[in-house]
N, C-alpha and C positions, 0 to 999 in steps of 0.2 A: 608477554602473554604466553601461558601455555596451550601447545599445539597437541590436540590430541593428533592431526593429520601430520604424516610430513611429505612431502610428495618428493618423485623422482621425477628427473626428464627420462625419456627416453621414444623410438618411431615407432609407429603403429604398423602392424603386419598388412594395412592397408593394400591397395595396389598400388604398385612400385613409383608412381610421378606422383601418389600422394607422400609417400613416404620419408620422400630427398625432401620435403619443406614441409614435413607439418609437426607439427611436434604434443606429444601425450602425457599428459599427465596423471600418476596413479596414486591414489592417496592408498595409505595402510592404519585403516581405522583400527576402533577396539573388537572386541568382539559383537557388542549390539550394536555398532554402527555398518550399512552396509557399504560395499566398496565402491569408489566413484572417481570415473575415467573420463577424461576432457583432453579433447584434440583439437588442436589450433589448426585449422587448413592454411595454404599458401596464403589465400588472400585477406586472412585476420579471423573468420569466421571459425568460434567456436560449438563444439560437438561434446555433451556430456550425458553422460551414461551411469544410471545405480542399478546395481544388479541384488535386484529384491526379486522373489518370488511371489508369482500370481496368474491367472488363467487370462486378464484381459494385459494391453499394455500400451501406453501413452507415450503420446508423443508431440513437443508441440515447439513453434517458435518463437522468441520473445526480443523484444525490438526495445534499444534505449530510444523511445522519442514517447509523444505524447501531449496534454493541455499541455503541461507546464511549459513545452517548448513553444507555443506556436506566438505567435505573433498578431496584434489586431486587424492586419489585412489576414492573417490564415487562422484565424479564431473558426474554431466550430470543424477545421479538418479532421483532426483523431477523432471527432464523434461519426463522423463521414463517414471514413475507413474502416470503423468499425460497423458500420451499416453496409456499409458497400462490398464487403467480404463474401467471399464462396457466390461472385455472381459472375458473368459470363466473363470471360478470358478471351484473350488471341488463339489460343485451342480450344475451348471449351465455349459451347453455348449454354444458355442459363439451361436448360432441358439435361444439356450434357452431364451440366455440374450435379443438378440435383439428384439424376439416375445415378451418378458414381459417388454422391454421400450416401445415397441411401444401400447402393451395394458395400459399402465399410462396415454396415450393421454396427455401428456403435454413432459414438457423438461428439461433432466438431463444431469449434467455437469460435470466433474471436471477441477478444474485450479491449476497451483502451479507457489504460486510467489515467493519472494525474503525471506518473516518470515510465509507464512501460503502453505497449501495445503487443497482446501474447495473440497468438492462433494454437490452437492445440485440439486436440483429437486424441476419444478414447477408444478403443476398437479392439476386435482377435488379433491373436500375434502377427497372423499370416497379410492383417490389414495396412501392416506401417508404409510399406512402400505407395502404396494407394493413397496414405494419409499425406503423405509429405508429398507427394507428388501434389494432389490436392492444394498442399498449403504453398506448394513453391509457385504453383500455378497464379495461385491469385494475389499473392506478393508483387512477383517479379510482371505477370502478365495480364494485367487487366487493362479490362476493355473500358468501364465507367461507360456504358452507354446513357445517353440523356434521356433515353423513358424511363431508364434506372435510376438513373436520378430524379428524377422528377420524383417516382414513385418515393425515396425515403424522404425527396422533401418533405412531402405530408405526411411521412411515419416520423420523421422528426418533429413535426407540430404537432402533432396527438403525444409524441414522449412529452415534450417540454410541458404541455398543456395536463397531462396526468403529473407528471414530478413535482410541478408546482402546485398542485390542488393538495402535494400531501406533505405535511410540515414538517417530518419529521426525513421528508426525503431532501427537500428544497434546503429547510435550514443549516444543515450542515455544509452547503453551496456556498451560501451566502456568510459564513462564517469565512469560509476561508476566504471570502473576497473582501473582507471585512479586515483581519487578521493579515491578507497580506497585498493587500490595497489594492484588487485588482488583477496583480500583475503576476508571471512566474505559478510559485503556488497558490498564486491567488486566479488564475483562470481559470472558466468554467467548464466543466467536464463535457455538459448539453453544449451543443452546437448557439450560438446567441438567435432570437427569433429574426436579426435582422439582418442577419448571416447567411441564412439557408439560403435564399437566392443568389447568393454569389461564388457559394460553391459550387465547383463546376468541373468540368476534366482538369485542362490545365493547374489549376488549386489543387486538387488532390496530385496530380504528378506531380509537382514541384514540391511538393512538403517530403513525399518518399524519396523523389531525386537527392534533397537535402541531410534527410534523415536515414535512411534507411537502407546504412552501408555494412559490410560486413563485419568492421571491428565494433560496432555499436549493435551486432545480433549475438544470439546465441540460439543453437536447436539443442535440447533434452530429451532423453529419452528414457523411460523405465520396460520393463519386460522384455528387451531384445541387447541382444549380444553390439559390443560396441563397435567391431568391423564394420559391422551391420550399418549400421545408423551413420558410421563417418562416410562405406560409400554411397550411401543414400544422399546423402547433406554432399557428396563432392560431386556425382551425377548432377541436382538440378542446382545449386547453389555456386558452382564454382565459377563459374561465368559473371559470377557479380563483383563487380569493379571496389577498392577499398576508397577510404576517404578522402574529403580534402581536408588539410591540414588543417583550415577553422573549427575542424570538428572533433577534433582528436583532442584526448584528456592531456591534461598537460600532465607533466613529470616534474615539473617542479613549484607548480602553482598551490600557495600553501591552502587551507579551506578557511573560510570568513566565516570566523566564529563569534555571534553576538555577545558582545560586551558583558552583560549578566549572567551567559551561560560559559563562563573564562573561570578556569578552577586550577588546582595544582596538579590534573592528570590529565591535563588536557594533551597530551603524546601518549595517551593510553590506545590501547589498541582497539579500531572502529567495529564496530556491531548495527544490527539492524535487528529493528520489531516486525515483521512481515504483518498484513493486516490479510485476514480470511474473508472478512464483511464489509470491505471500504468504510466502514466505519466503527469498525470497534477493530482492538489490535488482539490478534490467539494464539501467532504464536512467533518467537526469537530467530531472526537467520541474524548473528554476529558476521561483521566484514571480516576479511583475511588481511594479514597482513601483507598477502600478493597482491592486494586490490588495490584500486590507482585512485588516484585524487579525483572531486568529482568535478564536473564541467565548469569553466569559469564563468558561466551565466548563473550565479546563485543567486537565493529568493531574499527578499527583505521583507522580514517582519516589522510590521508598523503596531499592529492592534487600532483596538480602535472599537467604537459603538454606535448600532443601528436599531431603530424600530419600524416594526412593518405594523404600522397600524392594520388592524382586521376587527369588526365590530360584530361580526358575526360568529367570528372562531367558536368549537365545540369548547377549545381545551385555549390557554393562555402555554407558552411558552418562554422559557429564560436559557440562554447558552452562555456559559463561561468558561475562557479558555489563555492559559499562558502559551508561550512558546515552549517546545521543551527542545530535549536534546535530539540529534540527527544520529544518522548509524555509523556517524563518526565517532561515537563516544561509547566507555562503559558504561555510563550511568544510563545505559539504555536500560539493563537491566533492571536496577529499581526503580524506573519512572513503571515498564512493566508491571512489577510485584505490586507499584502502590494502585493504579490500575484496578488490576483485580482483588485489592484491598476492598479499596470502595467498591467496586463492583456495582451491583443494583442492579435493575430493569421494570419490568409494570409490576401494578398493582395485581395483577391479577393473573401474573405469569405463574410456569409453571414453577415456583421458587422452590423445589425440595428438598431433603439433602442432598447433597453434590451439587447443587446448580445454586450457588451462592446465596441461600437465605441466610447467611452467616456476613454477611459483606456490610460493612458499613451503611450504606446507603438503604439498603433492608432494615435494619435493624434501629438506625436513626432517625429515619426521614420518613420512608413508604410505610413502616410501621407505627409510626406515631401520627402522619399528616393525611387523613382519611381524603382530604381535598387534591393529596398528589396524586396522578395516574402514571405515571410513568419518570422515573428520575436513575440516572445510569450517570458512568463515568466513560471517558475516549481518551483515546490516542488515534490519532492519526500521522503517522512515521515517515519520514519522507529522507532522503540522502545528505540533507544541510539543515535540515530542518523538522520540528513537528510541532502540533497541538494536542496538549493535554488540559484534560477542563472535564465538566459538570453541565447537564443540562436537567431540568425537568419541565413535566407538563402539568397542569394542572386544572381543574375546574377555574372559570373567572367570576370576580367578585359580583354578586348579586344580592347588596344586603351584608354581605361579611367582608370587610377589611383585610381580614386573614390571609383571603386567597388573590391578594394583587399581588403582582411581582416584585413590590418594592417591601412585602412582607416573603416573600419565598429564596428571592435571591440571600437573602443574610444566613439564611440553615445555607445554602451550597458552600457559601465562603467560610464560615465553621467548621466545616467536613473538611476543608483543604488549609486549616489552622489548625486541627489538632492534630495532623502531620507532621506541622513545622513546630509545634510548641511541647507536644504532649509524649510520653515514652510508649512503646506501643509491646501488648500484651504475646511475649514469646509463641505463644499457643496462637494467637491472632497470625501472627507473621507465618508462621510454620504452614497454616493451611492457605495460605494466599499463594504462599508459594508452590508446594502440592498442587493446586488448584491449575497455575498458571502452567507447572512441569508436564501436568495430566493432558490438558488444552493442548499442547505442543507434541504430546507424542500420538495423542489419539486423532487429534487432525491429522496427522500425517499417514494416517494407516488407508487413507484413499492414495488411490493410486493418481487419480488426475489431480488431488492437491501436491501428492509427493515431485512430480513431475513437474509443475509450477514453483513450485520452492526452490528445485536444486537449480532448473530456465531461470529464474529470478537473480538467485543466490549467484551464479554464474555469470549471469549480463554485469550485475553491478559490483561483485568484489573479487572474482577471477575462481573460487574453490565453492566448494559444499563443505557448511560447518558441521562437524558430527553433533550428534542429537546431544552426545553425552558430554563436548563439551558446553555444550548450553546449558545443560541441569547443571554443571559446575560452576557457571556463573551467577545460575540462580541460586543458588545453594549458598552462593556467599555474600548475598542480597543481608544484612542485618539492620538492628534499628536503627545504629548511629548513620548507615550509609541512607535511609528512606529521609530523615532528618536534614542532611546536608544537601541532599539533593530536594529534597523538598523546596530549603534555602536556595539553592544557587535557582532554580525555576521562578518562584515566586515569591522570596523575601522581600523585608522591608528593605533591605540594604543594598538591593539591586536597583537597576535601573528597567525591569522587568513592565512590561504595560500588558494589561489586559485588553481581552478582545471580549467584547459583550454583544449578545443580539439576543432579540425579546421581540416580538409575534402576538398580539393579541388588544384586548383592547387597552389596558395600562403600559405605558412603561413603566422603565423601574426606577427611575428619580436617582438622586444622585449615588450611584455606585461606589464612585472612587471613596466617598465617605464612607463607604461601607468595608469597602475592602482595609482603610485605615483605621477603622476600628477593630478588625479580629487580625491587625497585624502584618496585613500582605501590602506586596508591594502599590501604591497606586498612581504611578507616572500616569 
């Protein structure tokens, strides 16, 4: 693999007992990439730093745990912690906390998704130490009092009870649960309804006691000098104990790569799709090849098919999805490119030039099927694993044939057969990818996503990929590579199973015939 980084070891000017045990690393980008420094403190915890220019600057911490890890007795805890953030401390009362957010004058978060749990804060320069103090605060020190709990119980019942009223929030839930039986990536993000009352202090300390040790964190930072931030992060972080050995990546544990997605580069060097919208992927963070193997608890994809009968729905829905590749592979690259190939989104969006009225699914589907409202393509990315696939919405049959789902699902499976069958128009390719390059560099022009990328990029493969080489990788995305990859996803010749879910009042009859009729795989 070419490195546009190469890093150097060497100590941080830090103060002196950080210095004797931590160790720094300085990447020597190109000229458009900016430069980025990661200090390992004694106790595993790392500290990285991009020195971009700008009047506000971010800062945030980002945790390997999450759904994916938790277990059916601690189901529903990341949603917890996530609720239960910036509230009262062992120093801090809730009054307290809320007068020193609001003196930050800017905006602190936390989110937990499927592989991370971030805290992060945007603020004036002068604000960081206040920020991170803030975050180390309700990390390391909280209080979980039971009125406070109580109260997100019933904000966790009003979420569940809103996300499920909206189907286009719910079905991609129920997809992955679908897709990977439940289990791993297949847990649910929401807390379970019959969950909430069993979470409780103990439940939430024991999930961070397990989780939420220093070699499984990372703190990021943009707009501040990186001295800065390392004694920031050895001030309130240093204190926290490293792991037990069950939790450490292993060093020689190979990665369980599904049988269908087994190719002749599979020792190519690991990459990642970062996803901006939890459910559409914007933009590329490739792995380094300093990054470690991933946790020996990986997901198993099943596939699989559900219908949620609804007789009342406005709109009928259809979800179709393979397995694809993890950010263990290149062919992250062109599952990306094909991605924003098809593209799509509503009817009635703002589709202009530059926002994809040129994509497949515009031009194929939303353009010719006055009955579609909404038809888009996903990736959902994950470290062993992901889902890419097709979903639309539609009007339901009233009188017309047309608009059941066992007439709509056949155009989706089309759309992902002239991938695998058909040569694809140079000019066509060229702008997917443009498309895909633009998405990646202009995301990143905020500061609180820049900040999140390199937190992310950092927790899970050890460096920051420069911007430029990822236009490199896009760049050498062609047709024969979107082809093979197409194949090795969802060929006939794999062992490949779909994941189908459908929402309305039809199902959609038998599929797998359908997928064997334009060619795909249909275990």
């Amino acid at each position: 693999m070419r490195r546009a980084a190469i890093r150097t070891l060497r100590h941080t000017p830090a103060r002196r007992h950080i210095s004797r045990a931590a160790s720094t690393v300085k990447a020597h980008p190109s000229a458009a990439d900016p430069p980025v420094r990661i200090t390992t403190l004694p106790n595993g915890l790392r500290v990285a730093t991009e020195s971009t220019p700008g009047h506000f600057s971010s800062v945030g911490l980002y945790v390997d745990a999450g759904s994916r890890y938790e277990s059916p007795s601690t189901s529903g805890v990341s949603h917890f912690l996530d609720r239960m953030a910036f509230k009262t401390t062992t120093s801090r009362s809730e009054e307290q906390m809320a007068a020193d957010i609001d003196a930050l004058g800017g905006q602190i978060l936390c989110s937990s998704a499927r592989e991370s749990i971030m805290y992060q804060s945007s603020h004036f320069h002068q604000g960081t130490p206040l920020a991170l103090s803030l975050i180390s605060d309700t990390v390391l020190e909280p209080a979980f009092l039971p009125d406070e709990l109580e109260a997100q119980r019933e904000a966790a019942r009003y979420e569940i009870r809103e996300v499920s009223s909206k189907p286009e929030m719910i079905l991609p839930e129920i997809l992955h649960d679908v897709a990977y039986d439940g289990k791993t990536l297949g847990n649910p993000l929401l807390c379970p309804e019959d969950q909430i009352d069993r979470i409780d202090r103990p439940a939430l300390k024991g999930f961070m006691k397990e989780w939420y040790t220093p070699d499984r964190m990372v703190i990021a930072g943009a707009g501040m000098q990186h001295e800065e931030l390392v004694e920031l992060a050895d001030k309130h972080f240093a204190s926290l104990k490293g792991s037990k050995p069950a939790h450490t990546r292993s060093s020689t544990g190979a990665q369980q790569v599904p049988p269908n997605l087994l190719h002749s580069s599979q020792q190519s060097s690991p990459t990642l799709l970062k996803s901006l919208s939890r459910s559409a992927s914007s933009y590329l963070t490739p792995e380094s090849a300093l990054g470690q193997p991933p946790l020996n608890q990986g997901s198993t994809y099943t596939g699989g098919h559900r219908f949620i009968h609804d007789s009342a729905t406005e709109f009928n829905h259809v979800y179709l999805a393979f397995e694809g590749v993890g950010i263990h592979d290149d062919d992250v690259y062109a599952v990306a490119t094909m991605q924003v190939l098809l593209g799509g989104g509503g009817s009635f969006s703002a589709g202009g030039p530059g926002k994809g009225m040129y994509s497949r699914l515009y031009t194929h589907i939303l353009n010719h099927f006055p009955q579609i409202d909404h038809c888009a393509s996903f990736h959902h990315i994950y470290t062993d694993s992901s889902l890419f696939g097709l979903f639309a919405s539609f009007v339901p049959s009233s009188g017309r044939q047309a608009n059941a789902p066992a007439h709509i699902f056949p155009h989706l499976v089309h759309q992902l057969s002239l991938l695998l069958y058909s040569n694809l128009p140079q000019a066509e390719l060229s702008r997917a990818k443009n498309q895909l390059k633009s998405s990646l560099m202009m995301a990143l022009e905020s500061r609180a996503v820049e900040v999140e990328d390199l937190g992310r990029q950092v927790l899970v493969h050890g460096r920051k990929i420069p911007v430029s080489e990822m236009c490199e990788k896009i760049d050498a995305v062609d047709d024969a590579a979107l082809r093979r990859v197409a194949a090795r996803l969802y060929g006939p010749r794999t062992s490949a199973r779909a994941s189908v879910v459908v929402m309305g009042r039809e199902d959609v009859g038998d599929y797998r015939g359908v997928l064997r009729k334009y060619g795909l795989a249909d275990a």
